[in-house]
C-alpha positions in Angstrom: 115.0 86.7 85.9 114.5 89.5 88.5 117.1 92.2 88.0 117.6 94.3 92.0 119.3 97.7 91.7 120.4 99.4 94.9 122.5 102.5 94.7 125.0 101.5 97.7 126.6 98.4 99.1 124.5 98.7 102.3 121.0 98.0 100.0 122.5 95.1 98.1 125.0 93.5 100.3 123.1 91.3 102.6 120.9 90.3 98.9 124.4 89.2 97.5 125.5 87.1 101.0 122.5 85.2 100.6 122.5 84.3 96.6 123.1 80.6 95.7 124.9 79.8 93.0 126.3 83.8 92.4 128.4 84.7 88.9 129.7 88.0 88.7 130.1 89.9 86.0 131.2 93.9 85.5 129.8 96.2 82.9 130.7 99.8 82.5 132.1 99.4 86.0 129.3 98.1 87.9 129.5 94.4 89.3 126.5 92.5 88.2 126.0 89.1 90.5 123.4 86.5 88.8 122.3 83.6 91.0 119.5 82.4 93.3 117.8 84.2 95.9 114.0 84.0 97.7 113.7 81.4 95.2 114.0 83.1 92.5 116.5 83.6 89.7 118.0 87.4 90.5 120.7 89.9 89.1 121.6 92.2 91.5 123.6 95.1 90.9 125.5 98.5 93.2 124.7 101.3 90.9 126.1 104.2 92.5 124.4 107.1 93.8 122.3 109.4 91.5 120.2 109.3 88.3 123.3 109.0 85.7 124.8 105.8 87.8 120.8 104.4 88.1 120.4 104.8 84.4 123.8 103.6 83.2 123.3 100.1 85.8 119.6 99.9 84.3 120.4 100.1 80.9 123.4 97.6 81.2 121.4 95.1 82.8 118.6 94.8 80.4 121.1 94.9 77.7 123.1 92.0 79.3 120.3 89.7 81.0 117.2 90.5 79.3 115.1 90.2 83.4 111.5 90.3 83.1 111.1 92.7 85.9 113.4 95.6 87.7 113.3 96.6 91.3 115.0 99.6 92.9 115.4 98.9 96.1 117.1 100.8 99.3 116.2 104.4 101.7 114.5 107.5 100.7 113.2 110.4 102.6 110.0 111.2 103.4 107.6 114.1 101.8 104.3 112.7 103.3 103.7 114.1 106.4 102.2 111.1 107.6 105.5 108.7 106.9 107.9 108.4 110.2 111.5 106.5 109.9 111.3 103.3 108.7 108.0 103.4 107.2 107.9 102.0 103.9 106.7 103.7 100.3 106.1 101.7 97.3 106.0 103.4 94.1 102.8 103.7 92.2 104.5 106.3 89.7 108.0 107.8 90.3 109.0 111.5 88.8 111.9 113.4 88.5 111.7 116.3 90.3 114.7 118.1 89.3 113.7 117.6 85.4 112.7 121.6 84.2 112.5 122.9 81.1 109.7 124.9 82.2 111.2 128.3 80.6 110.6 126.8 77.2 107.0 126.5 78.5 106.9 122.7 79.6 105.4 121.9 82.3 108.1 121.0 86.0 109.0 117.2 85.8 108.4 117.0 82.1 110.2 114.1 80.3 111.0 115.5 76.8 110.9 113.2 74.0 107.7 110.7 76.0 106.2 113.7 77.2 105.5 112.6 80.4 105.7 113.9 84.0 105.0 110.6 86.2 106.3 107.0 85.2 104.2 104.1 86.3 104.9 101.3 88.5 104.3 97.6 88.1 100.8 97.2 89.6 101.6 93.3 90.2 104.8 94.4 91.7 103.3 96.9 93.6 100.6 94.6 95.0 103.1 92.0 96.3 105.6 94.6 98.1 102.0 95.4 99.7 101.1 92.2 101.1 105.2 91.5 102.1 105.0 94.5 104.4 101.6 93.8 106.0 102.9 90.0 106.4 105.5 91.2 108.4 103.7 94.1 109.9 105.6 97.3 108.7 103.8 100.1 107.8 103.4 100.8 104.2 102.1 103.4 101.5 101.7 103.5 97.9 103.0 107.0 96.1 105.0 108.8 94.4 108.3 108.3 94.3 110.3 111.9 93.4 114.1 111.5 92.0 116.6 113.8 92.0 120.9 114.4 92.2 119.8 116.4 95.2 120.2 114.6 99.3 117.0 116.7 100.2 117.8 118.0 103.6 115.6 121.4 103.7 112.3 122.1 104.6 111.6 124.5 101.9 112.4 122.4 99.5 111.2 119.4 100.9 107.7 121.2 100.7 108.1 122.4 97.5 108.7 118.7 95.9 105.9 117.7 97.9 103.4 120.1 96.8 104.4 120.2 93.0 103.9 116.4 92.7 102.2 114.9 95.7 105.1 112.8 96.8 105.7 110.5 99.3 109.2 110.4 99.3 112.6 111.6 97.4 115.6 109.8 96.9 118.3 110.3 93.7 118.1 107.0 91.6 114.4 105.3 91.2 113.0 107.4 88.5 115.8 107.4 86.0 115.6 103.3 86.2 112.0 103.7 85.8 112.5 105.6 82.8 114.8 103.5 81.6 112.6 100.6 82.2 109.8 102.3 80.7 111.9 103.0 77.2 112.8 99.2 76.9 109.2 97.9 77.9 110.7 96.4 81.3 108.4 96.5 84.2 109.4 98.4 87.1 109.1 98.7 90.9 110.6 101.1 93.5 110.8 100.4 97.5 112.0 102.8 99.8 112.2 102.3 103.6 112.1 106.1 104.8 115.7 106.4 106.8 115.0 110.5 107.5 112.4 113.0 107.1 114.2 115.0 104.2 114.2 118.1 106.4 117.2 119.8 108.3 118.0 116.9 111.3 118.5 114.4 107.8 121.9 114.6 107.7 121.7 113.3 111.1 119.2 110.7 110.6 120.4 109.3 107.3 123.8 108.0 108.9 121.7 106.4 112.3 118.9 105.0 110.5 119.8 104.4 106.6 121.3 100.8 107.6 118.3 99.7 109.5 115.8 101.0 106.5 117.8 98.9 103.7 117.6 96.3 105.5 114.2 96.5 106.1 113.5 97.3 102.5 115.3 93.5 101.5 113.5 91.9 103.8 110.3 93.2 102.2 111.6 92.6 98.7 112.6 89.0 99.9 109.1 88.1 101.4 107.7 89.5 98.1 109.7 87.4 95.7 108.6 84.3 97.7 105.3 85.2 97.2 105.1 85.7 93.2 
């Protein structure tokens, strides 16, 4: 069992036309479909946008279908310089860049309680995203992946999440299922096709590219599936 989070319809929608054999079930308000898909047997959930829905859809699926790995799936912005609109970033650790309890001395990003900064990824995971996206010659990077309730659209702060945790990309939902995941012992994976540069013209890029990234992002995520 694979369990496929995406925090809108447009990231998990063409996954659920495709499933074989779907059952739907709702938990805490979030539709859970089980069935078939790249071969494999997947749940696939809409969590909602932001770290509290992400966490909340996380936890419920482990709770309720025990899968052996999660994957967050969908469109993130891009940090890296190098990355251009739908390029692809595969988490190698994810962070949460908006965690800061640095006035009681801890360091930005800190996770109190694990005491950690950076999460890491599935390295087998991480691999076969890799070799999906050469297959079917998209450009791809390995990184981190920064989380946040914030639609970065500033340069300033763009730079400043950059710089503080050299990351590749920010969106508002992979960390929090990756510490979720790491909590419960569930391997984790985040892909993000970049759908804007997380800089003033992304509110105008999000809405003319963020369809065309997700998709590009399940077709990845599809070719990897088939391949483990």
């Amino acid at each position: 069992m694979i369990g496929i989070i995406g925090a809108m319809a447009s990231e998990t929608a063409a996954i659920i036309r495709e499933m074989e054999r779907a059952e739907t079930k709702e938990i805490s308000g979030v539709k859970f479909v089980r069935g078939v898909w790249g071969g494999k047997d997947v749940v696939v959930a809409t969590s909602g946008v932001g770290k509290v829905f992400a966490a909340l859809c996380a936890e419920a699926m482990i709770l309720a279908y025990q899968p052996e790995w999660i994957v967050n799936t969908g469109v993130g912005g891009a940090l890296d310089l190098r990355l251009g609109i739908l390029d692809v970033v595969i988490a190698e650790e994810v962070v949460q860049h908006d965690m800061d309890t640095s006035p009681l001395g801890d360091p930005p990003g800190m996770l109190s309680g694990i005491n950690k900064i950076t999460l890491p990824a599935d390295p087998n995971l991480c691999n076969a995203f890799e070799r999906a996206a050469a297959s079917l010659g998209v450009q791809a990077h390995r990184g981190v992946v920064a989380s946040g309730d914030q639609f970065i659209a500033e340069q300033e702060k763009k730079n400043l999440i950059r710089n503080r945790f050299s990351a590749a990309c920010c969106e508002m939902e992979g960390a929090a299922i990756g510490h979720v995941c790491y909590v419960n012992k569930v391997p984790f994976a985040v892909l993000r096709t970049i759908s804007d540069g997380a800089s003033e013209e992304a509110s105008m890029d999000f809405p003319v590219f963020a369809k065309k990234a997700a998709k590009q992002s399940v077709k990845i995520l599809k070719e990897a599936l088939m391949q483990l």
